[in-house]
SEGUPA-233135 format. One line per 5 residues: their letters; for each residue x, y, z of N, C-alpha, C. Coordinates in steps of 0.02 Angstrom, whole numbers. Example, Ala and Ser with C-alpha at 12.3 -4.5 7.8 and 13.67 -1.06 7.14 Angstrom:
2
as	660:-284:390:615:-225:390:660:-165:390 | 642:-112:354:684:-53:357:645:2:394
# end
This chain:
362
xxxxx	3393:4662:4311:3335:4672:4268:3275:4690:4311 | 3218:4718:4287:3183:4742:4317:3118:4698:4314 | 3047:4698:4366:2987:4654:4344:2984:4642:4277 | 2960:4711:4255:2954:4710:4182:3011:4657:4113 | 3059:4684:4132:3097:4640:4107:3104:4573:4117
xxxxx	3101:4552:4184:3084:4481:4199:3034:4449:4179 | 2985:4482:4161:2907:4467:4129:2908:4451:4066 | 2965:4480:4026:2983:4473:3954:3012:4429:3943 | 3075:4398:3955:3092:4343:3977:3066:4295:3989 | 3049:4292:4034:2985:4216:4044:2941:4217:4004
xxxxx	2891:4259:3965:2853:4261:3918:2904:4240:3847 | 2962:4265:3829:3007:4249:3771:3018:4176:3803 | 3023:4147:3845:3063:4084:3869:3007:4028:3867 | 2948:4036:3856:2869:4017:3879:2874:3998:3776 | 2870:4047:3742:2852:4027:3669:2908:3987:3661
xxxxx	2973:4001:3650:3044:3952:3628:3016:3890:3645 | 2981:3878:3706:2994:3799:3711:2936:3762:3691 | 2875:3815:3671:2835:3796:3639:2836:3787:3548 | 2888:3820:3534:2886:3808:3452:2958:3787:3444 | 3020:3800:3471:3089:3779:3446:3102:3718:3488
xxxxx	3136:3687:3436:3202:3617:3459:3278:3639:3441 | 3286:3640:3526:3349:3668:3520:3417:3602:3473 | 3461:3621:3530:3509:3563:3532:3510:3543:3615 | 3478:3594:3642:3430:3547:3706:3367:3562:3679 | 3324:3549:3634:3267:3580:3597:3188:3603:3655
xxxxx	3173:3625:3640:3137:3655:3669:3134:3665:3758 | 3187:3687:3779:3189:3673:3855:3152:3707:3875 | 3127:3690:3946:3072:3715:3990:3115:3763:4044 | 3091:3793:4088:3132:3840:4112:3085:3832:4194 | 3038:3799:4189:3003:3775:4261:2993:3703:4240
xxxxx	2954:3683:4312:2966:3628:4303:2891:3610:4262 | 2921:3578:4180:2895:3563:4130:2840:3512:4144 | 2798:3489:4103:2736:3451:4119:2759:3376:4054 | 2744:3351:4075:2788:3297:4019:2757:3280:3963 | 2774:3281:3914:2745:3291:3853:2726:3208:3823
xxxxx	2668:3220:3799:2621:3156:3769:2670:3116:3721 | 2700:3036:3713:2723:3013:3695:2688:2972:3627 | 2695:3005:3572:2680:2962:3503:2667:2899:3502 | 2616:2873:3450:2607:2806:3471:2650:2781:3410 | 2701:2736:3418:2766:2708:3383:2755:2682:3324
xxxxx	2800:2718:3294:2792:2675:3199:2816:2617:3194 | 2796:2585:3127:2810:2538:3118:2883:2505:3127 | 2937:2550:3111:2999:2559:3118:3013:2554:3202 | 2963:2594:3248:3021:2600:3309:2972:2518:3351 | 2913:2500:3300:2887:2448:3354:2940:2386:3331
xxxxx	2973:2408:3278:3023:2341:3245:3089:2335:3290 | 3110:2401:3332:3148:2375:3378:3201:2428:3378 | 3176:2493:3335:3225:2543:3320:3236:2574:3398 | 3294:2593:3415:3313:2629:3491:3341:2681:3458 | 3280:2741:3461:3294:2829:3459:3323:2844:3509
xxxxx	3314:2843:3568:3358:2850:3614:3440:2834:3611 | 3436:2778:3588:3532:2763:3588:3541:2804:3516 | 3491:2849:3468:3493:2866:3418:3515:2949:3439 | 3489:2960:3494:3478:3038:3536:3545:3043:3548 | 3559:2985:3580:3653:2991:3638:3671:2975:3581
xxxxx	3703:2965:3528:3744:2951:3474:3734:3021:3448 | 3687:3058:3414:3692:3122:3386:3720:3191:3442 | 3714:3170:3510:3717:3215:3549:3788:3197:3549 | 3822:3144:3557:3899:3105:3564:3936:3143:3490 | 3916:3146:3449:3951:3163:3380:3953:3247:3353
xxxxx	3873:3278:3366:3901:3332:3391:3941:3392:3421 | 3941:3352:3501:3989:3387:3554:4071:3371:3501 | 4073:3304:3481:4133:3301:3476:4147:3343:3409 | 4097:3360:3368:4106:3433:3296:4127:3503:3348 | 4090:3487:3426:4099:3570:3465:4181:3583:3489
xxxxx	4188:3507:3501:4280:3510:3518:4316:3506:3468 | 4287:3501:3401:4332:3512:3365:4338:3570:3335 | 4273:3601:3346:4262:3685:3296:4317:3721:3363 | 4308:3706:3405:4353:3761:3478:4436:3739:3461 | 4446:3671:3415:4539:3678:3390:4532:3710:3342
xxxxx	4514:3697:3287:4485:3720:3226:4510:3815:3244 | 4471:3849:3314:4439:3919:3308:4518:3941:3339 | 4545:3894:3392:4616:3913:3418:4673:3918:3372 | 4664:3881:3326:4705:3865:3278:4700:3922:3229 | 4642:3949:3215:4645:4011:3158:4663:4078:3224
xxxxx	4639:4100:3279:4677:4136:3298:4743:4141:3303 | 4767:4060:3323:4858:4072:3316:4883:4084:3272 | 4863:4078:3224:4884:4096:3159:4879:4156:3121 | 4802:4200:3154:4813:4243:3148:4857:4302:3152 | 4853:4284:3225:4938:4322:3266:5024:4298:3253
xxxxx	5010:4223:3208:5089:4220:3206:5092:4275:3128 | 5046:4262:3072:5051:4300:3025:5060:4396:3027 | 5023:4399:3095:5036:4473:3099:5105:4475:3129 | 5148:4436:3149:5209:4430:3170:5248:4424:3111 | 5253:4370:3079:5290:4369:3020:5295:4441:2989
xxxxx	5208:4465:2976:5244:4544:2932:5279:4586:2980 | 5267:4618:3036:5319:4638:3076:5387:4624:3061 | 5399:4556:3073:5461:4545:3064:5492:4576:2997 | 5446:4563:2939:5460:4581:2875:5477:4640:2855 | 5442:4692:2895:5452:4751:2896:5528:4783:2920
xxxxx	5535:4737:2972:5604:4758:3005:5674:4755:2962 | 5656:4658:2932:5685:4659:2881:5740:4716:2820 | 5657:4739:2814:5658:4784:2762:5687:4847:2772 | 5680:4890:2848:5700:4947:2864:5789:4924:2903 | 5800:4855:2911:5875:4839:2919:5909:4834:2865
xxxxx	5885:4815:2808:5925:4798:2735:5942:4867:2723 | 5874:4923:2737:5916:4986:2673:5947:5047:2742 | 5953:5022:2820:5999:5067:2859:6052:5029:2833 | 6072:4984:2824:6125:4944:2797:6171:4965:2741 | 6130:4971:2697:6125:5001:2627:6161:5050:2650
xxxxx	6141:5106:2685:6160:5167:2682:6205:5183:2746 | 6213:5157:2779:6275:5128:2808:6349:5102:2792 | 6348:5050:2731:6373:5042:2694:6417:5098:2629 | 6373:5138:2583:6381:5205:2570:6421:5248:2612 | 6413:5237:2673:6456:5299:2724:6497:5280:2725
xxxxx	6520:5209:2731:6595:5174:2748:6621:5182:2670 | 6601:5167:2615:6626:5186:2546:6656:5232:2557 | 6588:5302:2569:6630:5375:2555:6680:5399:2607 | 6691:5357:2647:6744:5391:2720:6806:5351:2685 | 6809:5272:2638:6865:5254:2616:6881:5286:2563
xxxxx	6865:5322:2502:6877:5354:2450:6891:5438:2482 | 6862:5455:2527:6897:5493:2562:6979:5481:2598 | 6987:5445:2621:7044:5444:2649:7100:5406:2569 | 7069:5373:2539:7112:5381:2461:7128:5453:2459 | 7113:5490:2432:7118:5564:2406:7159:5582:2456
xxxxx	7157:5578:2512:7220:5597:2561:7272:5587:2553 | 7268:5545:2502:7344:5499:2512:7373:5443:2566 | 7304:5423:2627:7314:5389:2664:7369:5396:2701 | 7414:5445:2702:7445:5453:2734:7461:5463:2828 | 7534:5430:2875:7500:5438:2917:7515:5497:2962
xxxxx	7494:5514:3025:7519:5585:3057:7575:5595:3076 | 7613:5564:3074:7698:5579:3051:7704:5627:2997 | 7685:5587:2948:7713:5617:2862:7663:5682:2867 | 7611:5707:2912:7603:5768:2893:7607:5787:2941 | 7652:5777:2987:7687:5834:3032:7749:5870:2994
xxxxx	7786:5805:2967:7840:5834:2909:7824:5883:2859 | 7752:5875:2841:7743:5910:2774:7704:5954:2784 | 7696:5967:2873:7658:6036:2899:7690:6100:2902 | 7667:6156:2873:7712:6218:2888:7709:6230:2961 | 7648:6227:3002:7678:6247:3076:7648:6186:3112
xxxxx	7694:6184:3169:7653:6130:3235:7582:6107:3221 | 7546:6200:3244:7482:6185:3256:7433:6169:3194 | 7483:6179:3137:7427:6125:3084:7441:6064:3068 | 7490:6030:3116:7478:5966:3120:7447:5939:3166 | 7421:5981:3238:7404:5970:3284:7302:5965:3256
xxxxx	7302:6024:3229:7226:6024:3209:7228:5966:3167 | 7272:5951:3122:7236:5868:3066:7244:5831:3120 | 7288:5833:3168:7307:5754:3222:7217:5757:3236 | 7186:5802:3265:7138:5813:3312:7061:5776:3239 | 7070:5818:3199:7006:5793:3139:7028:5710:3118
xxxxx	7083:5680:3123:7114:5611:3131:7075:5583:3173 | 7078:5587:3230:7057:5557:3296:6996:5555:3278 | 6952:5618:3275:6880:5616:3271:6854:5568:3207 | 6903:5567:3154:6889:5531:3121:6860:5436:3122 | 6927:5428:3157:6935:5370:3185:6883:5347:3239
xxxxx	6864:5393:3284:6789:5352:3322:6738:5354:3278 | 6742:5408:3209:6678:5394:3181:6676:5333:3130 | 6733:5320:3122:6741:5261:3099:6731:5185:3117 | 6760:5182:3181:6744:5158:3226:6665:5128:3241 | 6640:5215:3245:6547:5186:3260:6518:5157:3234
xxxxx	6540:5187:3164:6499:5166:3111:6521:5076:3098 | 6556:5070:3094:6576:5006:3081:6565:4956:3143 | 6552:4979:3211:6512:4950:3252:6448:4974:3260 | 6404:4990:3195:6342:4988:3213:6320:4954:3133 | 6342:4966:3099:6359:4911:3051:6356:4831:3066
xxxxx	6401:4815:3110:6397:4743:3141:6338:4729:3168 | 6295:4801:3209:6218:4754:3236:6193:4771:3193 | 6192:4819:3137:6141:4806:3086:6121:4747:3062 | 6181:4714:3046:6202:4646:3015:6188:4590:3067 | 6176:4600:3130:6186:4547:3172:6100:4549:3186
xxxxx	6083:4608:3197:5981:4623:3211:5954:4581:3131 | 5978:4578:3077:5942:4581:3023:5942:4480:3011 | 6009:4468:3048:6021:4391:3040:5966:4373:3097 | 5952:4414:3171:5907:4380:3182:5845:4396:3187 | 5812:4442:3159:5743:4458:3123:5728:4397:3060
xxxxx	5771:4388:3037:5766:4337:3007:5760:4246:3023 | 5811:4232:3067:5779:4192:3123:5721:4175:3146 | 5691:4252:3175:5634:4228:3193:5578:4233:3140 | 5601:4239:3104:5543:4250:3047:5534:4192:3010 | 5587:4150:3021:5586:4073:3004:5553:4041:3043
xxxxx	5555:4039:3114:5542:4007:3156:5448:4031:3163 | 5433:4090:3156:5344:4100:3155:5332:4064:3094 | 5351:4052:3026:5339:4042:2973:5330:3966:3002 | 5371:3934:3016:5359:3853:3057:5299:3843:3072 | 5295:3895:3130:5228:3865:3191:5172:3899:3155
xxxxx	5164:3943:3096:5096:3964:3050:5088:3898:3001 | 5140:3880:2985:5093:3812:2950:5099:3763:2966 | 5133:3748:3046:5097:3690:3085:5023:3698:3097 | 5009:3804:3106:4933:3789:3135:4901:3789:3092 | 4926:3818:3025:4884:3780:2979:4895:3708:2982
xxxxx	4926:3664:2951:4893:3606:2950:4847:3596:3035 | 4856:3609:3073:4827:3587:3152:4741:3615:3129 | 4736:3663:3097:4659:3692:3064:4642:3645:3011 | 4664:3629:2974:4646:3567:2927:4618:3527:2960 | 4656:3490:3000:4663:3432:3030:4577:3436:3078
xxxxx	4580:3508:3118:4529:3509:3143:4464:3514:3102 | 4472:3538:3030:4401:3557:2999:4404:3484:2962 | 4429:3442:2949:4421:3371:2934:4374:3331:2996 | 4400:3328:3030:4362:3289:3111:4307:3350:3124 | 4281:3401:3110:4213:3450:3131:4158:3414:3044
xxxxx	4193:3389:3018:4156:3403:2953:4142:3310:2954 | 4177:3266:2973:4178:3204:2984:4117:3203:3029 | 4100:3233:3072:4079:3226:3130:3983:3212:3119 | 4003:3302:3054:3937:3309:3048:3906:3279:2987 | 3947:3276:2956:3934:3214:2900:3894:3155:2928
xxxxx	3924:3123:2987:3883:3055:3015:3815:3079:3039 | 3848:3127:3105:3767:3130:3123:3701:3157:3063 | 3686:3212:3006:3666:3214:2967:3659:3132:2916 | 3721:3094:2924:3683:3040:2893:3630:2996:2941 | 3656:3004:3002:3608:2965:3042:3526:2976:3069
xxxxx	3538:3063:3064:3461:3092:3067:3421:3074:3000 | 3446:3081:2912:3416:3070:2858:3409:3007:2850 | 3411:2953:2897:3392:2891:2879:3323:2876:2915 | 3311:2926:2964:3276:2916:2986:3202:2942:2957 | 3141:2921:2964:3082:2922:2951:3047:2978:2965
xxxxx	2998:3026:2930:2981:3091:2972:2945:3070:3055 | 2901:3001:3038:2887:3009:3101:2928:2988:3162 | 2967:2980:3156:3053:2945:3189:3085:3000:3205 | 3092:3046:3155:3132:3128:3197:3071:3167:3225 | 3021:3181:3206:2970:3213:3267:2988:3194:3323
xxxxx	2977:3105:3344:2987:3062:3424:3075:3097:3443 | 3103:3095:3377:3178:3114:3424:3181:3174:3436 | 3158:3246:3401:3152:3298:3454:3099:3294:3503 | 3055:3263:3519:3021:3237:3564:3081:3206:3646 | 3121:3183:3614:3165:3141:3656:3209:3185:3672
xxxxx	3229:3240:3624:3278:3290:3647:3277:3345:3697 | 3193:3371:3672:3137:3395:3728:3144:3380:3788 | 3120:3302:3803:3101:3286:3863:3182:3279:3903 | 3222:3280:3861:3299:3264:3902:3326:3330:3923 | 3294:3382:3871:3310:3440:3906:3255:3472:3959
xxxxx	3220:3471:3967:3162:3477:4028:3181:3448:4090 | 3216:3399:4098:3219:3327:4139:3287:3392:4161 | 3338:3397:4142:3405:3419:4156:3408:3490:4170 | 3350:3538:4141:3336:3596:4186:3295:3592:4241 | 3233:3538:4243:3202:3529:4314:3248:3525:4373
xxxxx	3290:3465:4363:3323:3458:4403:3381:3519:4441 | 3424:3550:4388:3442:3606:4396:3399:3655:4440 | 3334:3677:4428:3278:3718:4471:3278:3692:4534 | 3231:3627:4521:3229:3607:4615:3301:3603:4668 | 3346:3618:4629:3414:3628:4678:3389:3679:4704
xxxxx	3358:3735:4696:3336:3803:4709:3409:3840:4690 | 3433:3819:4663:3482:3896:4627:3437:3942:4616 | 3399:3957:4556:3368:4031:4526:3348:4038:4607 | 3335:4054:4674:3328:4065:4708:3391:4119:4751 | 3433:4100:4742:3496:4126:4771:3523:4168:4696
xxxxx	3506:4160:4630:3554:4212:4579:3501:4268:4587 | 3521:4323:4607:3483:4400:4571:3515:4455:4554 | 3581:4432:4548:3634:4494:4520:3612:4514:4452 | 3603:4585:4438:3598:4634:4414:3647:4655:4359 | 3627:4640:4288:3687:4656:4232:3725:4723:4238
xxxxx	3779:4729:4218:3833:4797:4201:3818:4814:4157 | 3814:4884:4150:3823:4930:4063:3840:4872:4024 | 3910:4885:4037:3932:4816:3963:3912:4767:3959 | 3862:4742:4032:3827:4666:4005:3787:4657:3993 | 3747:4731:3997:3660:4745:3966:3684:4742:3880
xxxxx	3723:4782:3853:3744:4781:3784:3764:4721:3758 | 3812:4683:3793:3817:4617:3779:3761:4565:3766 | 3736:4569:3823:3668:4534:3814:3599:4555:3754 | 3615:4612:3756:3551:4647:3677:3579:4620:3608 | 3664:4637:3584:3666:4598:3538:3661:4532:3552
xxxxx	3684:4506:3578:3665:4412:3589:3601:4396:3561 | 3535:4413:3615:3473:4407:3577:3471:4448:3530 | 3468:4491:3514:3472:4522:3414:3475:4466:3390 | 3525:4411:3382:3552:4364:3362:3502:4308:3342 | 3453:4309:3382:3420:4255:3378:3395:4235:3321
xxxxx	3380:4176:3297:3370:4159:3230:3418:4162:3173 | 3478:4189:3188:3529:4157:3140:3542:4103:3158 | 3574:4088:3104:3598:3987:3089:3657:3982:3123 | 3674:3927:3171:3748:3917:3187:3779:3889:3112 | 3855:3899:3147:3895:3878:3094:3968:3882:3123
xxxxx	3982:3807:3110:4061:3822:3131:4120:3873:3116 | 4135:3912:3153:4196:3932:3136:4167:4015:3127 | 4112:4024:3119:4068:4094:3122:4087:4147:3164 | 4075:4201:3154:4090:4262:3216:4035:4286:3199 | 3982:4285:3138:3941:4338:3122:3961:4376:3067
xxxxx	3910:4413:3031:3851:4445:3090:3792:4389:3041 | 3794:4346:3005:3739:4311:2973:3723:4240:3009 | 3797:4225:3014:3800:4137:3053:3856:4145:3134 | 3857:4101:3184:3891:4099:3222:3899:4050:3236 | 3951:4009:3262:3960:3969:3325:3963:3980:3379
xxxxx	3970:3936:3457:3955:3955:3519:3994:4025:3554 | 4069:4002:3543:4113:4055:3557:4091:4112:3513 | 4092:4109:3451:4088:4168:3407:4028:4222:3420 | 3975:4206:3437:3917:4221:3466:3943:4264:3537 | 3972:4244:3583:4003:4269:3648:4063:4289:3647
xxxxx	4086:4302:3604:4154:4356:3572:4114:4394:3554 | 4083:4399:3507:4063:4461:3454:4012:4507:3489 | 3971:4451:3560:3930:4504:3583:3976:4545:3632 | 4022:4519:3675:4073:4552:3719:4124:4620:3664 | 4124:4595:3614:4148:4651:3571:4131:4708:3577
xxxxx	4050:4685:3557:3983:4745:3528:4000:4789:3592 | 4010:4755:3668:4003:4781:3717:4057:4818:3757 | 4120:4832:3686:4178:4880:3712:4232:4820:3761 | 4196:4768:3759:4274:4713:3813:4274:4662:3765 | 4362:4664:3732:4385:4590:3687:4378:4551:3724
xxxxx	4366:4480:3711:4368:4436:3759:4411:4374:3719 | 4432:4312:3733:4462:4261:3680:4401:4209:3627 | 4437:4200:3575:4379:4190:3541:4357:4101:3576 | 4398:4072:3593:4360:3981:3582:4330:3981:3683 | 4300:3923:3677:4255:3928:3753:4304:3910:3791
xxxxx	4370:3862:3771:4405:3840:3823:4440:3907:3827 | 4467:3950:3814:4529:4005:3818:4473:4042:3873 | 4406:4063:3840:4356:4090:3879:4352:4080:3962 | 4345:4009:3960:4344:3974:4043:4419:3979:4060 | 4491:3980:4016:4529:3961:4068:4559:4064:4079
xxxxx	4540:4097:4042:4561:4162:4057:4526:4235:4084 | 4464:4186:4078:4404:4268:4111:4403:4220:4190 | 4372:4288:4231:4368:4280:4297:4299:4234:4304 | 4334:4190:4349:4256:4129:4362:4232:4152:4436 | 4171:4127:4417:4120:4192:4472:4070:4107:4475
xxxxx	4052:4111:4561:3994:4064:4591:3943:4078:4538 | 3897:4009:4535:3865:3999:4489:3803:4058:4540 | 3794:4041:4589:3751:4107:4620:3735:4168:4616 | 3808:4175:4592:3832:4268:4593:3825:4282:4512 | 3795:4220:4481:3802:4260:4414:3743:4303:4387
xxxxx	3756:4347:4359:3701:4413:4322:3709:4399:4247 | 3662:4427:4208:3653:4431:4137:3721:4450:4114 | 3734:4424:4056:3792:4431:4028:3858:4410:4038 | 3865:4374:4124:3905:4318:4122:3893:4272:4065 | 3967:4245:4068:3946:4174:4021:3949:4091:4057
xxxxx	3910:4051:4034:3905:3980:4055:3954:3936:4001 | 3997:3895:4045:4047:3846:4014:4006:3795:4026 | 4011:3760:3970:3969:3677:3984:4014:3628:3976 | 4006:3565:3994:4046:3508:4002:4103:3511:4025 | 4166:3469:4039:4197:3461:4064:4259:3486:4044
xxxxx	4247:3472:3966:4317:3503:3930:4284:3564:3907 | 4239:3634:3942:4249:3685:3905:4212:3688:3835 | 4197:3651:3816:4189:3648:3728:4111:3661:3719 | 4067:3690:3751:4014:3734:3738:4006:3802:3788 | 3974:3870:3761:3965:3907:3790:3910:3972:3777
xxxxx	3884:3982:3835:3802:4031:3829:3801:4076:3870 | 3769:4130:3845:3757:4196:3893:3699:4198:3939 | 3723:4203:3998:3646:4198:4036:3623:4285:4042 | 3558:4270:4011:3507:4329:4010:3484:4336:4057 | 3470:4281:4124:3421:4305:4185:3352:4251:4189
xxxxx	3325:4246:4241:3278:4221:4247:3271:4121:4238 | 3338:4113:4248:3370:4029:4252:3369:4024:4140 | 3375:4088:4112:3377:4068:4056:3457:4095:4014 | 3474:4046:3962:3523:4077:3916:3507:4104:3853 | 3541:4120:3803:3581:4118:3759:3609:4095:3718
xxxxx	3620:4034:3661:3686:4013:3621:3678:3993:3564 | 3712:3984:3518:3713:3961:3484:3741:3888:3476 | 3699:3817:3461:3667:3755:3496:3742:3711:3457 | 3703:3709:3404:3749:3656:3356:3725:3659:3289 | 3765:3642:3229:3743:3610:3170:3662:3609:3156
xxxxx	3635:3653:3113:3568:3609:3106:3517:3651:3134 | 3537:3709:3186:3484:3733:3256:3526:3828:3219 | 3464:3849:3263:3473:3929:3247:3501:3960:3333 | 3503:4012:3338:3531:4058:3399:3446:4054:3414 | 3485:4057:3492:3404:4029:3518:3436:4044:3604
xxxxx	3345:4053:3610:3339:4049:3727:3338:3999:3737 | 3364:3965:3779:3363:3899:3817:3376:3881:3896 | 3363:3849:3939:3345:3856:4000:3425:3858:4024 | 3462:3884:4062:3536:3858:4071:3555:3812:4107 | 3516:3766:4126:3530:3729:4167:3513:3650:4130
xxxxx	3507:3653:4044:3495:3609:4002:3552:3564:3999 | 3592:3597:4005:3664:3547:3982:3709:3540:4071 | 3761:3505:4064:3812:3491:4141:3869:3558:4141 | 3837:3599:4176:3884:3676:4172:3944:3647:4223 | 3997:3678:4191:4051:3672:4219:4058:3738:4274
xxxxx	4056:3795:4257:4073:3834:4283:4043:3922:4254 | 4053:3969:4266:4027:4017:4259:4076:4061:4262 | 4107:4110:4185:4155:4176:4185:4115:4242:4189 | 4152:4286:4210:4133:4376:4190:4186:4410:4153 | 4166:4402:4087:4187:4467:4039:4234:4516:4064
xxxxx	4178:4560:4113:4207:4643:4111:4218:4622:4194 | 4254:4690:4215:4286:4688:4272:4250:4715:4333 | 4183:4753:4286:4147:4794:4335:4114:4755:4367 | 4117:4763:4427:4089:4728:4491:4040:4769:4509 | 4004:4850:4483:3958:4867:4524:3903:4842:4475
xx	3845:4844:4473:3767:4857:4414:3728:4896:4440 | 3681:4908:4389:3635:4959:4383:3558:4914:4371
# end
């Protein structure tokens, strides 16, 4: 990216953390100035702990994020076993009627040799006027007989391909509604998840959730400071690719839609869905959930990364953001929060993939 562009950025990264609460809500992207602490309601001077209120919604969340990433694995596998099944179905269908008409040939070659009289090349050597016209039927005999032959051994794999197209067409039919139920199972525990935390935020008091994005704030400030004074943004200045300048434009386009589990877009997203759909926009499929993301794109030093890499967070994989540049991301947060900039160094990054293969930039 260029000054200019870096100027935009930090100016876009400068308002976010002045008006949005992320799901690291309003992160700072330098090192933040610490924000004036409310003087306590009646409720939190009674002994209420927002804080163990913060780690419990942040705890129930992540665990809606590991479940939307089985939930998202689970509808791709299923996607692909169903496009398997019709395949198979198809084959099915084009083995039943070579069969069919296979069948027909062996009919008309036996009602043929009726009308002959079935007779064998003896009795029409006897009943030949010369040699050589028993020699020519001996000869249309023979030819007969391998075509008989073929046919009736290709008949057998007709019959033998169609028993096991069928096979396996049993066997995908299995593992599509194991992953269905395995998608149930997961949108029960994503919907459990958020059921609690939503009950646990609406119990709370307006001036009680102000202090807790207050608390969410300062936890995300605290966890990108620290990230900064490592001096990383010091050592990253790699330069986005074609495909990761495009990647990165739809991403922010994005901003201000609503997450939503299980989303690709183009109105709502979730984390992965958001970083699929922009790698789409950008001519490279990529896998849709964050763990397939981290365990199958190329992982690149957190140093070496440029705009439009993506950031894996936590340990199991189960969040993920596009870094735009300038120590900032990309993502779509959680439940509750819109597509939004946030500092990348808000959450415990696991590791860092590249999309596309191109190693040069512009």
């Amino acid at each position: 990216m260029g000054t200019g562009k870096r100027g935009l950025i930090a100016t876009a990264v400068a308002v976010v953390c002045a008006v949005t609460v992320l799901a690291a809500p309003g992160t700072a992207f330098a090192n933040p100035t610490p924000s004036p602490t409310p003087s306590a309601s009646p409720a939190l001077a009674a002994g209420k702990d927002l804080e163990a209120v913060r780690k419990k919604l942040d705890k129930l969340y992540r665990a809606a994020g590991r479940a939307t990433d089985e939930y998202n694995a689970a509808e791709e596998k299923a996607d692909k076993q169903s496009a398997e099944v019709v395949e198979l179905a198809k084959k099915i269908v084009k083995g039943q009627e070579k069969l069919r008409k296979l069948k027909d040939r062996a009919g008309a070659a036996a009602a043929a040799q009726y009308r002959g009289g079935g007779l064998p090349p003896e009795a029409h050597l006897v009943l030949s006027d010369t040699p050589q016209d028993f020699l020519d039927g001996a000869g249309r005999v023979r030819e007969g007989h391998h075509a008989t032959k073929g046919m009736l051994g290709e008949l057998t794999r007709t019959q033998e391909d169609l028993e096991q197209y069928a096979k396996d067409a049993s066997a995908q039919w299995k593992k599509l509604e194991a992953g269905r139920k395995a998608k149930a199972a997961a949108q029960k525990k994503i919907e459990k998840q958020i059921a609690q935390a939503e009950k646990l935020e609406s119990a709370l008091q307006k001036e009680e959730q102000e202090r807790l994005a207050e608390l969410e704030k300062e936890a995300a400030n605290k966890a990108q400071t620290a990230w900064l004074d490592s001096g990383i943004l010091d050592e990253i200045d790699g330069k986005a690719s074609e495909q990761g300048k495009k990647a990165v434009q739809y991403a922010t386009a994005q901003i201000g839609k609503p997450y939503q589990w299980g989303a690709e877009g183009p109105k709502t997203y979730d984390c992965s869905g958001l970083t699929s759909q922009a790698w789409i926009s950008a001519g490279r499929g990529i896998p849709r959930t964050s763990q397939e993301q981290w365990k199958r794109l190329r992982h690149i030093d957190i140093q070496d990364m440029r705009p439009g890499d993506l950031i894996i967070y936590f340990g199991d994989a189960s969040h993920v953001a596009m870094y735009i540049g300038d120590g900032a991301m990309v993502h779509a947060p959680r439940p509750g929060r819109t597509v939004t900039i946030a500092g990348a160094g808000t959450m415990p990054i696991l590791g860092v993939v590249r999309p596309d293969a191109d190693t040069g930039a512009n």
